[in-house]
Each structure stands twice: as structure tokens, then as C-alpha cells.
N, C-alpha and C positions, 0 to 999 in steps of 0.2 A: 434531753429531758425537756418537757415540756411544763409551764407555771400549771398546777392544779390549785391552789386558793392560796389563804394564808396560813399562817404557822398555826400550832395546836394552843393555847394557852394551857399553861400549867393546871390550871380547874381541871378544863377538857383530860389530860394527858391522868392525870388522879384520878378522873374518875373513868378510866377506860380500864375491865377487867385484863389475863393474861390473853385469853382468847380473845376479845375484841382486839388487844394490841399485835397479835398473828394478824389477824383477819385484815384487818388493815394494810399491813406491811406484805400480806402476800396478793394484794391489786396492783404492785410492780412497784418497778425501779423509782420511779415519781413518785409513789406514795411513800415508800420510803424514805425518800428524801426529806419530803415531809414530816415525815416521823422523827426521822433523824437530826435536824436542821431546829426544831420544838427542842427536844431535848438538849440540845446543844445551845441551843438559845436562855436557857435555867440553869442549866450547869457556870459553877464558877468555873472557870479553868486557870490554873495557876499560871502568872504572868513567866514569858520567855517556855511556854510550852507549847506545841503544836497539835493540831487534831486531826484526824481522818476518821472518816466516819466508810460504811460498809453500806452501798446500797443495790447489789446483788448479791454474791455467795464469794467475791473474793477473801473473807475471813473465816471463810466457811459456813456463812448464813444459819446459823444455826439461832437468829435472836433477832427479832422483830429492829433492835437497837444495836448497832454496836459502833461502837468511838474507840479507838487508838488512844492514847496521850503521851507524848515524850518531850524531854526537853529540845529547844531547837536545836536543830545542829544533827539529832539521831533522828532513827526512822521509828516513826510509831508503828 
């Protein structure tokens, strides 16, 4: 994967409709990361829990965003 900028701020990410946030996330793997990476950066996540995030179809891509969460120790 390649650096394409910086992260989304939370403003940006609120005001992007559902279709801009497709749109986005279907210019590839890097943008999604992007995508993904914003979101996870605003997210609490609760302490001793792990994340994986989806940035082709390995969850099934069916979502511009998708994050895992489980405690350590399991598989998200």
C-alpha cells in the first residue's frame, strides 16, 4: 500500500453522504485504508481489545468501513 494523504477528520467523515463514502472506498485498497484508519482514529475502542479493519473483500466488502473488535487473546 502506498501513503495517499492524511487521515479523514471527523467534520470531513460527517459530512460525506452514503454514496460519497462508496465512492471513496471503491478507488482501492489505499483509499480504504484511509477510510478505514479516520474511522478508527474517532472510535473509542475499549481498552485490552483488538481491531482489524477490512481493506479489500476479505469480510466480504460489502461496506465502505468495516472493523472487527474482540478482546485480546480472540480473533476479531
Amino acid at each position: 500500500m502506498k501513503f495517499i494523504g492524511t487521515l479523514l477528520r471527523k467534520s470531513e467523515l460527517h459530512a460525506m453522504s452514503a454514496v460519497e463514502l462508496e465512492q471513496f472506498a471503491e478507488r482501492g485498497q489505499d483509499y480504504r485504508h484511509v477510510l478505514s484508519c479516520s474511522v478508527l482514529n474517532i472510535l473509542k475502542v475499549p481498552q485490552g481489545c483488538v481491531v482489524e479493519a477490512e481493506y479489500g473483500s476479505e469480510f466480504g466488502g460489502l461496506y465502505p468501513v468495516t472493523l472487527r473488535i474482540a478482546p485480546k487473546g480472540e480473533s476479531p
